[in-house]
N, C-alpha and C positions, 0 to 999 in steps of 0.2 A: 504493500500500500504506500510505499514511501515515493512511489515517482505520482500519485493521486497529491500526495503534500505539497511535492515539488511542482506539480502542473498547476495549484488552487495557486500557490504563492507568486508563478511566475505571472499567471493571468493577471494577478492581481496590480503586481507592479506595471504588467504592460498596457493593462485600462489604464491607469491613470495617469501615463505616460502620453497615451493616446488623446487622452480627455485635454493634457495640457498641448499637444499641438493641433488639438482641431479649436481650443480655446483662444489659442494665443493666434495661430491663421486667421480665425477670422477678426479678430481685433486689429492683428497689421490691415487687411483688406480696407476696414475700416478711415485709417491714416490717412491725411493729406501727405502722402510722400515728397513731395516739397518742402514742406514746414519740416518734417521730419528728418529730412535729409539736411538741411540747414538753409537748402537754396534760396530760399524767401527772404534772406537780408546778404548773402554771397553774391561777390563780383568778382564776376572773374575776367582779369585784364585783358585789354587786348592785347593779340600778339608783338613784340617785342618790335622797335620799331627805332630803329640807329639814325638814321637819317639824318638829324640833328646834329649828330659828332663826326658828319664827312664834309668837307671843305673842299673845292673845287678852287684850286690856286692858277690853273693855266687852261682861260675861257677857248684857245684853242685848240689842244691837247684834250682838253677833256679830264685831264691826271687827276687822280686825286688824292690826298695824303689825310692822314687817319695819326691822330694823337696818340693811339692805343696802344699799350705795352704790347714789345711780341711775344711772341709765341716761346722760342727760344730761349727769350729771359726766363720766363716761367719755368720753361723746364730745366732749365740750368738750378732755379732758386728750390725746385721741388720738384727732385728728379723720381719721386715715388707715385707721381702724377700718373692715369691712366685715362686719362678723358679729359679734355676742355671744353667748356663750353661758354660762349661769350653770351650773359644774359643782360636783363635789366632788374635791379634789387630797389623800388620805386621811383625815384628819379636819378640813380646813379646805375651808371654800364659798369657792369664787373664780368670776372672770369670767376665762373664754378669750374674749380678743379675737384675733378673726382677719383681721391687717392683707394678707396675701394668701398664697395655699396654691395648690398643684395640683388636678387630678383625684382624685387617690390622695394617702393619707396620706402613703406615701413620699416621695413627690416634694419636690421643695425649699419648703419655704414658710417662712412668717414668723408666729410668734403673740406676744402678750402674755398673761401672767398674773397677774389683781388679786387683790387679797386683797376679798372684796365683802364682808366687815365695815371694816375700815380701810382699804382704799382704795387702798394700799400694792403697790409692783409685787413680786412671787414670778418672781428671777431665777435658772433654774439652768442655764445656757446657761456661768455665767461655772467657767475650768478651777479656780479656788483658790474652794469653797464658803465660805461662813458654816457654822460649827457647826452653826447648829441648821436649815440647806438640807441640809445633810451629811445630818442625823441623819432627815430627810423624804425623800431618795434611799432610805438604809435603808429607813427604814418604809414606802414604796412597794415596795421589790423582796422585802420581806419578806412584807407582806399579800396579793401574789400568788405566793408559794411556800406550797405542801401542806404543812402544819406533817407529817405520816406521814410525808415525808422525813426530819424530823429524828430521828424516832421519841417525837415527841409527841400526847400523847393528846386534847390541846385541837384548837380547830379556829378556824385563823385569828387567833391572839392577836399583835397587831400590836406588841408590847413584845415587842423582845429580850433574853431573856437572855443571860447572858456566856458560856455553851457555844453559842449560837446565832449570836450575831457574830461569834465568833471563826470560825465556818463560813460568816462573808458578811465577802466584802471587793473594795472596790470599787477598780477596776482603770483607772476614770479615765476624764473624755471625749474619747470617738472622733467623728474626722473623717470622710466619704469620702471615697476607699472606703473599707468595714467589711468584714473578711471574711468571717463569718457571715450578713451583710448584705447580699449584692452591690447592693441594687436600692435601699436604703437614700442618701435625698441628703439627710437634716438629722443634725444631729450628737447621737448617743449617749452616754448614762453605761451602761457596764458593771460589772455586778455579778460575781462568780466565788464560785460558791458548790462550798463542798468535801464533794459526794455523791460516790456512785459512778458516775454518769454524767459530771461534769465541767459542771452548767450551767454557764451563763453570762446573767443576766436583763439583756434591754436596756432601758429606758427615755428616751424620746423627750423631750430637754432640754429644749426650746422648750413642750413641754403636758405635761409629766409623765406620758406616758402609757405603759404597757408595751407595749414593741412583742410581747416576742416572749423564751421561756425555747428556749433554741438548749444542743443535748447534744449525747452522742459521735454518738446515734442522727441526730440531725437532722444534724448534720453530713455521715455516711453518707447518708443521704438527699439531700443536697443535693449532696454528688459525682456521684452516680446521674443527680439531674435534668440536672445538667450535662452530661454523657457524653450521656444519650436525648436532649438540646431542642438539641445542639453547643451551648451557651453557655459556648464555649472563652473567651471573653474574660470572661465571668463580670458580666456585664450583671445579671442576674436575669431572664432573658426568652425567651423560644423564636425572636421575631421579630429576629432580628439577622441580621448578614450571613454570616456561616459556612454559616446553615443556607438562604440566599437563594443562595449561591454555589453552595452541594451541588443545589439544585434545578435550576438551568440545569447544572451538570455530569450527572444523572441524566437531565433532558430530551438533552443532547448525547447522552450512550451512547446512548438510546433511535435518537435520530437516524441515527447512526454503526451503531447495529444493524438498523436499518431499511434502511441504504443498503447493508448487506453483504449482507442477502437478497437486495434486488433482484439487486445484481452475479452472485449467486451462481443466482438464475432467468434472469438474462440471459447467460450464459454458459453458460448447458443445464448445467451442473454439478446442479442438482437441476429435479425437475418431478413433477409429481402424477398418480399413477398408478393406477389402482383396485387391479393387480395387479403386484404386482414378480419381474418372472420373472429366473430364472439367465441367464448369457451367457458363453459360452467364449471363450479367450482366450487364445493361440497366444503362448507366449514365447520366445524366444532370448537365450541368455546366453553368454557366454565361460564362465561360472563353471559352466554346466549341463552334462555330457557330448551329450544331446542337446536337441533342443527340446520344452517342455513344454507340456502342455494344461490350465489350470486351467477351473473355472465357479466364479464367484460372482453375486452377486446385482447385475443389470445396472446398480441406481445405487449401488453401493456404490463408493470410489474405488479407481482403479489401487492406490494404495499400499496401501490395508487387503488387498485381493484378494493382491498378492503376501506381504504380510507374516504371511496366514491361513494360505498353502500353503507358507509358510516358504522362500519363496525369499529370497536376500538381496537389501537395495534400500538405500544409504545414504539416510538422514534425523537429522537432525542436532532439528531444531524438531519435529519429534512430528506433521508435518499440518498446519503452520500457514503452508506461504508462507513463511517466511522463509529460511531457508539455501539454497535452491536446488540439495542434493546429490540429490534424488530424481529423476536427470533418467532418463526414456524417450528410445528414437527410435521414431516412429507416423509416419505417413504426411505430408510434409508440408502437406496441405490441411487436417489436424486445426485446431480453432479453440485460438488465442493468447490466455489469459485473463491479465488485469493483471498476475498473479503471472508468470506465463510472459515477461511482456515486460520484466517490472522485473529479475528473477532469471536472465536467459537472455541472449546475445549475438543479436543479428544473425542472424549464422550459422549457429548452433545452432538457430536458430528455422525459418530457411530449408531447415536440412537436416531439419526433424521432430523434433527434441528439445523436449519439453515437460516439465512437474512433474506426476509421478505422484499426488501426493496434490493435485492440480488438476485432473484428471480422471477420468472414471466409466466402468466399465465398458463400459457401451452406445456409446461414443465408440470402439471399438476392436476389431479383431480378433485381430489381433497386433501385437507391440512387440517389439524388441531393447533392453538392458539392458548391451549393452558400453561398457565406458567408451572412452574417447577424448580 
């Protein structure tokens, strides 16, 4: 009877496993995925755009000469460089050197930041900024917030004013883990802007790049993914082991419900029939004045048959094999099914006592129901 334990137990963790992703599904469907994803106050720049720092010195020629550190220097200054890339860090052109990174931005990597007019490294990795790093935090988390948030009518003015800072304040750089973050491995400056949502703008220290405007809604949202992907540990990730563990626990029930049909066809307790005819059924009771004739349906079990016709039968488990009180005496050549032998003595087996909800119908003509 022990894999009956282990199938009730696994059913059981696997309902309410289920209960929680068709819960939490329909909750995400719910979502304005825009609020939730952060996009409803996110700007995202347009593409980068040099033009400004090229100089045309000879209107017949055409030539044009470029301020910008080269290439060269750089990799002479940081020869562990694998990547360059000439970006814009909000109004200053720089060089992201990237001395190694992951697959994914998240992932843990290592970059540099030049200043590709002076040459000069742009460090904001370190916890006590410079002023005017400080004031290039701001003006990054600022040029990517929706000036309509504040309830202005410009659009994108990267100069704060003094009612507008005082609604951005910066909350300092975070390590992993990041809560907002889970899947986040390089180290964040947060911003905490005072809307009515509750942003919070991250910005990726090492490239100055926005990661990501995280609210009450994305927060919401991100419990929900939690709950449907089991990412109880908060990984960021569906593939972990909780949800590697539930799969062999759901293959197991599968198993363990598979091995209960058979027992259950190999002990004639059920079988396929085109036609399920009635079957009478001769009972003897102490408790009955005399002996009674029921008919029910020949695979239905002993114990539903007596319990329909309202005779009394102790059962304690509701039909499940386990308390042993539903005992019959039947013939003793009746077949001994696991429950019978786990639940029954010796004895009782010998003299024809069997578990009425472990037997069917068509197994029986008559039964006595006196205890003993």
């Amino acid at each position: 009877m022990m894999f009956k334990r282990v199938h009730k137990w696994l059913s059981l963790a696997v309902f309410i496993q289920l209960f929680i992703w068709l819960g939490s599904g329909f909750l995400l469907g719910k979502l304005d995925m825009d609020k939730a994803a952060g996009r409803d106050t996110l700007v995202r720049n347009n593409p980068t755009s040099f033009a400004r720092f090229y100089e045309n010195t000879d209107d017949n020629s055409g030539a044009v000469n470029t301020p910008f550190v080269s290439v060269k220097s750089l990799l002479k200054n940081y020869p562990m460089t694998s990547e360059i890339e000439l970006s814009r860090l909000f109004d200053q052109v720089i060089y992201k050197l990237k001395i190694n990174a992951g697959q994914h931005d998240y992932q843990a990597s290592h970059y540099k930041l030049v200043d590709a007019i002076s040459g000069e490294l742009i460090d904001l990795s370190a916890e006590e900024l410079a002023p005017t790093d400080k004031k290039l935090i701001y003006q990054i988390a600022r040029f990517s917030y929706k000036d309509s948030a504040f309830g202005s009518s410009q659009t994108q003015n990267p100069n704060l004013s003094a009612d507008q800072s005082e609604k951005m304040s910066v909350a300092g750089l975070l390590y992993p883990p990041i809560e907002d973050l889970p899947r986040e491995r390089n180290a964040v400056w947060q911003i905490n802007v005072d809307d009515v949502s509750q942003t919070s703008i991250y910005i990726r220290a090492q490239t100055g790049d926005v990661i990501a405007h995280v609210n009450d809604e994305t927060r919401w949202r991100d419990l929900l993914l939690m709950l449907h992907f089991m990412d109880y540990a908060e990984e960021g990730s569906f593939n972990n082991w909780f949800i590697k563990i539930f799969a062999v626990m759901t293959l197991l029930l599968s198993g363990t419900g598979a091995w209960g049909l058979y027992r259950l066809f190999s002990d004639g307790r059920i079988k396929i029939t085109w036609f399920d005819r009635n079957k009478m059924l001769l009972v003897h009771s102490e408790k009955l004045p005399k002996a009674v004739t029921l008919s029910a349906s020949a695979n239905s079990s002993i114990l539903d048959a007596l319990s329909a016709s309202n005779i009394e039968i102790r059962s304690i488990c509701g039909g499940g094999g386990l308390c042993g009180t539903c005992k019959f005496k039947g013939e003793p050549e009746l077949l001994i099914t696991a429950a019978d032998r786990e639940r029954l003595t010796p004895d009782e087996l010998a003299l024809g006592y069997r578990l009425a909800c472990q037997h069917v119908m068509k197994e029986v003509s008559n039964i006595e129901l006196n205890q003993h």
